[in-house]
Each structure stands twice: as C-alpha cells, then as structure tokens.
Backbone atoms as SQL, in Angstrom:
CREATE TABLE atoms (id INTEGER PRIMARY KEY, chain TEXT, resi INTEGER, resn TEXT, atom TEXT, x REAL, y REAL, z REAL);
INSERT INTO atoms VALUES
  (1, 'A', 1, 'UNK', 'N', 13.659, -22.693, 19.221),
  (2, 'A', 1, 'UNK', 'CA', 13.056, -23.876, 18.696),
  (3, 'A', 1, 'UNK', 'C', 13.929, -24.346, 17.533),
  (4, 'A', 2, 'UNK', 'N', 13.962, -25.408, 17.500),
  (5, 'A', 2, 'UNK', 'CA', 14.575, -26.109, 16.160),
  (6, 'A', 2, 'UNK', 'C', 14.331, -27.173, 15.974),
  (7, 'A', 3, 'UNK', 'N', 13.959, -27.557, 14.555),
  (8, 'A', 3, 'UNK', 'CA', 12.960, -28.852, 14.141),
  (9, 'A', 3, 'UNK', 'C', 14.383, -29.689, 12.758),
  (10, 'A', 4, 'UNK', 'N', 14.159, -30.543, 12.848),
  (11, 'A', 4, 'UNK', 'CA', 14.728, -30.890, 11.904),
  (12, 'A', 4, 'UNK', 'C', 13.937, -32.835, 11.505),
  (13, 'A', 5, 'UNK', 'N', 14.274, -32.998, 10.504),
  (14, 'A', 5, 'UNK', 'CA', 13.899, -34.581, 10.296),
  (15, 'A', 5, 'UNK', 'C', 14.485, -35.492, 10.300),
  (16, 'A', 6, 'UNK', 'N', 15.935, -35.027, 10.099),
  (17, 'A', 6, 'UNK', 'CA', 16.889, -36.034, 10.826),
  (18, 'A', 6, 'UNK', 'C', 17.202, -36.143, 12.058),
  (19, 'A', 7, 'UNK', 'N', 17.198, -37.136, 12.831),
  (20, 'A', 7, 'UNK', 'CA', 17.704, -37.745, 14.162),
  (21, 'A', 7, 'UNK', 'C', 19.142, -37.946, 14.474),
  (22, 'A', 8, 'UNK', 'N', 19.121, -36.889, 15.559),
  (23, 'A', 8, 'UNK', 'CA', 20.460, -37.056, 16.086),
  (24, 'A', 8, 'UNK', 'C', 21.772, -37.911, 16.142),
  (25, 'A', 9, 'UNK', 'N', 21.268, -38.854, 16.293),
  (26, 'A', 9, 'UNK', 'CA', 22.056, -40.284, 15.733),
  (27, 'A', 9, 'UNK', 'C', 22.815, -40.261, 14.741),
  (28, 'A', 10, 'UNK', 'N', 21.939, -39.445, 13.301),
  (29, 'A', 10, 'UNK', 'CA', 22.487, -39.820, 12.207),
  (30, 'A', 10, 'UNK', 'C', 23.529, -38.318, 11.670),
  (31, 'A', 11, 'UNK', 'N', 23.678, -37.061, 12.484),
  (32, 'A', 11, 'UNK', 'CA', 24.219, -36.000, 11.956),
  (33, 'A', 11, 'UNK', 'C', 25.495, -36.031, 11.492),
  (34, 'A', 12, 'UNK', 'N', 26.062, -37.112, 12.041),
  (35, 'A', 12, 'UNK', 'CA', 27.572, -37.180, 11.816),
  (36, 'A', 12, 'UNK', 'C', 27.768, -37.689, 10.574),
  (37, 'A', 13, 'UNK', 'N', 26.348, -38.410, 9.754),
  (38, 'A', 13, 'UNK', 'CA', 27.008, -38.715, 8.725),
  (39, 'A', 13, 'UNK', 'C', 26.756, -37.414, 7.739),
  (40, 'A', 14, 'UNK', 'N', 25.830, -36.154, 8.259),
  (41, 'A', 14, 'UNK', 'CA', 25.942, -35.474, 7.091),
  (42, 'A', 14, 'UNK', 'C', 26.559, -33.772, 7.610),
  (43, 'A', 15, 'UNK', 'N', 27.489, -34.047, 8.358),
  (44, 'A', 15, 'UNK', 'CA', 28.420, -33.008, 9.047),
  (45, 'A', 15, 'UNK', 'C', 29.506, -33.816, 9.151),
  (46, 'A', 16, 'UNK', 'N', 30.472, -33.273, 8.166),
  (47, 'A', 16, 'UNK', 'CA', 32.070, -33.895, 8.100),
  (48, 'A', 16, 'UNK', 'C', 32.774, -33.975, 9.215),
  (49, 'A', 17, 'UNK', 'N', 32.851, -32.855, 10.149),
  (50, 'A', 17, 'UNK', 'CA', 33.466, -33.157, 10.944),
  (51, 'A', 17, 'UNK', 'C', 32.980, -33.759, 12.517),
  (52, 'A', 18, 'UNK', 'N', 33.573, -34.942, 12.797),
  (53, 'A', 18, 'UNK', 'CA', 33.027, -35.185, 13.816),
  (54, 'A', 18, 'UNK', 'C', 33.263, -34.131, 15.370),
  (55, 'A', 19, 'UNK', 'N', 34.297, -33.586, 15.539),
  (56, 'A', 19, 'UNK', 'CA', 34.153, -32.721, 16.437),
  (57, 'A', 19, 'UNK', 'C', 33.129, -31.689, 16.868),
  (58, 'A', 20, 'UNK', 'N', 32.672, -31.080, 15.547),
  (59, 'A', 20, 'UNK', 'CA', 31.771, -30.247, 15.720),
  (60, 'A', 20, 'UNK', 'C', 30.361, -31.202, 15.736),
  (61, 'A', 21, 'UNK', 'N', 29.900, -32.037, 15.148),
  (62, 'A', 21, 'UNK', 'CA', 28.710, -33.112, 15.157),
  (63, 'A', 21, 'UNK', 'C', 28.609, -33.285, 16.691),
  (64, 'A', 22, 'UNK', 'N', 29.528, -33.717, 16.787),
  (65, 'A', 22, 'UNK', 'CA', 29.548, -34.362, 18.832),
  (66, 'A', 22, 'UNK', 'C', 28.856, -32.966, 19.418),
  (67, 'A', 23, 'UNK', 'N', 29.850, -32.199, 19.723),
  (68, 'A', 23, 'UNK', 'CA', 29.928, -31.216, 20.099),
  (69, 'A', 23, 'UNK', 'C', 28.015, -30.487, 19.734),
  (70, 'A', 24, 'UNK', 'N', 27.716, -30.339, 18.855),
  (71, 'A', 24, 'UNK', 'CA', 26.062, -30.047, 18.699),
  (72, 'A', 24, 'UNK', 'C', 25.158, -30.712, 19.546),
  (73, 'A', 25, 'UNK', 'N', 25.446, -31.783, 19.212),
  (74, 'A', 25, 'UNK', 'CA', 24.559, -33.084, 19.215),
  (75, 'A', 25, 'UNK', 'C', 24.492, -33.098, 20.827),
  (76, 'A', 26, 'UNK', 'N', 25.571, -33.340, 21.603),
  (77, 'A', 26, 'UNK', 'CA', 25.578, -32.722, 22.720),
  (78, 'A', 26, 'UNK', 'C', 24.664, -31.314, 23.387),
  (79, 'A', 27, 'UNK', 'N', 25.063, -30.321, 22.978),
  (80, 'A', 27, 'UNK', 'CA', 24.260, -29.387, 23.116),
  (81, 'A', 27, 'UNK', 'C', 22.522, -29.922, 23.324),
  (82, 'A', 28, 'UNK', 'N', 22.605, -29.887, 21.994),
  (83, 'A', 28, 'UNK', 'CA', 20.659, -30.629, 22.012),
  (84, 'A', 28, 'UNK', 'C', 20.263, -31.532, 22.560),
  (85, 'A', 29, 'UNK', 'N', 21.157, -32.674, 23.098),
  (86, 'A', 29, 'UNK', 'CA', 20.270, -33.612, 23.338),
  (87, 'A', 29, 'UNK', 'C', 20.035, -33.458, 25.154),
  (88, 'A', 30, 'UNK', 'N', 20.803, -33.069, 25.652),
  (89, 'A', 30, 'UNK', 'CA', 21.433, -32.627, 27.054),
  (90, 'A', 30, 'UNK', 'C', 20.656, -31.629, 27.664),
  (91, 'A', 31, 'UNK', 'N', 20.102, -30.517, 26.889),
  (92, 'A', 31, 'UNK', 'CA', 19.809, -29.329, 26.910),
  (93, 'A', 31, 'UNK', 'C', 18.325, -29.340, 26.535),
  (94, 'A', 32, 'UNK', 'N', 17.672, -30.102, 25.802),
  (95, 'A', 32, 'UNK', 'CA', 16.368, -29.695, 24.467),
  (96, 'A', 32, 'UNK', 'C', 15.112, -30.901, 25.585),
  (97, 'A', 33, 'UNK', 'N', 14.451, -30.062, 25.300),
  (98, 'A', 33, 'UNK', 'CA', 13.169, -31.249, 25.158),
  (99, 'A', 33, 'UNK', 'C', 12.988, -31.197, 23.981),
  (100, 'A', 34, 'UNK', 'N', 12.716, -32.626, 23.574),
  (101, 'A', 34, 'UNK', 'CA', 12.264, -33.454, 22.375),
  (102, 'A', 34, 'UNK', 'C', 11.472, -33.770, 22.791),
  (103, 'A', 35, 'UNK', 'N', 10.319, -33.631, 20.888),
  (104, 'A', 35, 'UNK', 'CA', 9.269, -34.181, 20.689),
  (105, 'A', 35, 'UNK', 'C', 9.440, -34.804, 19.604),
  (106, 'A', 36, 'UNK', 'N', 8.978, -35.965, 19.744),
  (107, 'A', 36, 'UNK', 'CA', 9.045, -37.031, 18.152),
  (108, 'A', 36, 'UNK', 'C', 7.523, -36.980, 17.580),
  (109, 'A', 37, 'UNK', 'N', 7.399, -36.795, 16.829),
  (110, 'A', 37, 'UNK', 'CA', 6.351, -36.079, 15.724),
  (111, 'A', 37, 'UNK', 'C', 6.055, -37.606, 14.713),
  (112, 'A', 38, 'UNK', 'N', 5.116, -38.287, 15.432),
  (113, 'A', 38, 'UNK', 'CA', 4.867, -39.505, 14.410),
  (114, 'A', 38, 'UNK', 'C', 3.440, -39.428, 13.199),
  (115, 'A', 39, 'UNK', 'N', 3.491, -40.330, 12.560),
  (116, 'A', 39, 'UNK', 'CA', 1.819, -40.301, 11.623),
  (117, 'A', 39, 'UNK', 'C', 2.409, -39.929, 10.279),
  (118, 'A', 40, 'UNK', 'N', 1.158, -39.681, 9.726),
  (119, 'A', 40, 'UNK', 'CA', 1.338, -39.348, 8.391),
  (120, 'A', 40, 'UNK', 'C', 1.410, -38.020, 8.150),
  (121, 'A', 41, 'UNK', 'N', 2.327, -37.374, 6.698),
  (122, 'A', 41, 'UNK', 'CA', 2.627, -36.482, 6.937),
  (123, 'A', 41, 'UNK', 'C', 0.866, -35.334, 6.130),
  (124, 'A', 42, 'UNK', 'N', 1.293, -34.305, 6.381),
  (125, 'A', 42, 'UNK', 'CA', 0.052, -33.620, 6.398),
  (126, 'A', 42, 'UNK', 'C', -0.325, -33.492, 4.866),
  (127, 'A', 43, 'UNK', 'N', 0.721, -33.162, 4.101),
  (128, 'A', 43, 'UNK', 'CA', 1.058, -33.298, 2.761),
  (129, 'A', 43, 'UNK', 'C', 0.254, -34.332, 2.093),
  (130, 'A', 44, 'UNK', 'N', 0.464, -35.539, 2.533),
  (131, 'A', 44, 'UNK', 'CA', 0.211, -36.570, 1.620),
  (132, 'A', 44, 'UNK', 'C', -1.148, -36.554, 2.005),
  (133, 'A', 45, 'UNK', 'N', -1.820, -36.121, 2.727),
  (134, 'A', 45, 'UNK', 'CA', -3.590, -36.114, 3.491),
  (135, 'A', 45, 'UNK', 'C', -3.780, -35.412, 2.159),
  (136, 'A', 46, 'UNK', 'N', -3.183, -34.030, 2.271),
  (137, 'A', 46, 'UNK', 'CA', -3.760, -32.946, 1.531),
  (138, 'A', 46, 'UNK', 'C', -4.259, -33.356, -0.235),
  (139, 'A', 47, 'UNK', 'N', -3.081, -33.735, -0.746),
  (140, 'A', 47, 'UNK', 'CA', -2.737, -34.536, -2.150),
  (141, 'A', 47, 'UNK', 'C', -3.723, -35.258, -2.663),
  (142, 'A', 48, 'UNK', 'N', -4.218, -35.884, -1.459),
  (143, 'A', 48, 'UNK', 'CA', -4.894, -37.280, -2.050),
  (144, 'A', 48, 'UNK', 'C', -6.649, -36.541, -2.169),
  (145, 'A', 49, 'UNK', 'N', -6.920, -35.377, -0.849),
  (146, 'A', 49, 'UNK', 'CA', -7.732, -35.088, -1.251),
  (147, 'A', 49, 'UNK', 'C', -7.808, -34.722, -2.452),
  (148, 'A', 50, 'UNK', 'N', -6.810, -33.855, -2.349),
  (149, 'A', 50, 'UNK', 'CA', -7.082, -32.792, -3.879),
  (150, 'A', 50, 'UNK', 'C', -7.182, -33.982, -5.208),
  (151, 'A', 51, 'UNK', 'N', -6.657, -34.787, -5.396),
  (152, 'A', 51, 'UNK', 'CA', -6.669, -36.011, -6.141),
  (153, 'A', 51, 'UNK', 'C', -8.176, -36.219, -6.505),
  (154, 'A', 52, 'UNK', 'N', -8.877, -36.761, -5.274),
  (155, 'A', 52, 'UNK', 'CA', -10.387, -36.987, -4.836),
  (156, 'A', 52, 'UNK', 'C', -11.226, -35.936, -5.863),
  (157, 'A', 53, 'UNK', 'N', -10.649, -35.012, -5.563),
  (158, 'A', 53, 'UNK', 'CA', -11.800, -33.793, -5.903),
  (159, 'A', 53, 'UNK', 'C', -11.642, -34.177, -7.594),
  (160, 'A', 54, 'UNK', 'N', -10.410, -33.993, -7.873),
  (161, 'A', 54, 'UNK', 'CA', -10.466, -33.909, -9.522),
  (162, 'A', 54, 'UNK', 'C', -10.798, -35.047, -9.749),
  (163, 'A', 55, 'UNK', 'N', -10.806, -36.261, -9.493),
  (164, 'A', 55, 'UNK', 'CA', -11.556, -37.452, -10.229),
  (165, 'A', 55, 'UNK', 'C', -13.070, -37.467, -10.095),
  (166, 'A', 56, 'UNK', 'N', -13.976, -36.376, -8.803),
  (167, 'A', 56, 'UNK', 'CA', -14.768, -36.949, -8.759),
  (168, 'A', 56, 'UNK', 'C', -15.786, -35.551, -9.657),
  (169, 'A', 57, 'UNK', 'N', -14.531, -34.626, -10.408),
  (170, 'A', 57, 'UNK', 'CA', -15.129, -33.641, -11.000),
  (171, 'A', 57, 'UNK', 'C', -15.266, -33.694, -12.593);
C-alpha cells in the first residue's frame, strides 16, 4: 500500500531527477489501483468539535 497527497502529475516537480520520477510514476500508475480520497479532512471535523466543546463550557 502506499498513500501519498500528492498526485502523480506533480512528482517531478519535487524529485530532481526526471528519470527516476518517470520511471516511479510509471510503476504506480500502470501497476496500482487508485483511490482518490475526496471531502473534508477528518482533522478539521475533529478541531471544530473540540472548539464547540470549549466555548460551550
């Protein structure tokens, strides 16, 4: 398994070399089922409760 939050598209800009970028990117995209993971993140649910609680304490 491997998760990441950047999209394939964009690895090359944060892997210098493009040989090896291709070369990955390939691998995964060829090879992987993908799942795109949309909504809000779980974090910011959590926060706001906790927020909730202390104002309403």
């Amino acid at each position: 398994m491997f998760t990441t939050q950047l999209p394939l598209d964009h690895w090359s800009e944060v892997i210098p070399d493009p040989v090896i970028a291709d070369a990955i990117r390939d691998r995964l995209e060829h090879s992987a089922l993908t799942l795109h993971i949309t909504g809000e993140s779980y974090r910011g649910v959590k926060a706001r409760k906790l927020a909730n609680k202390k104002k309403d304490a």
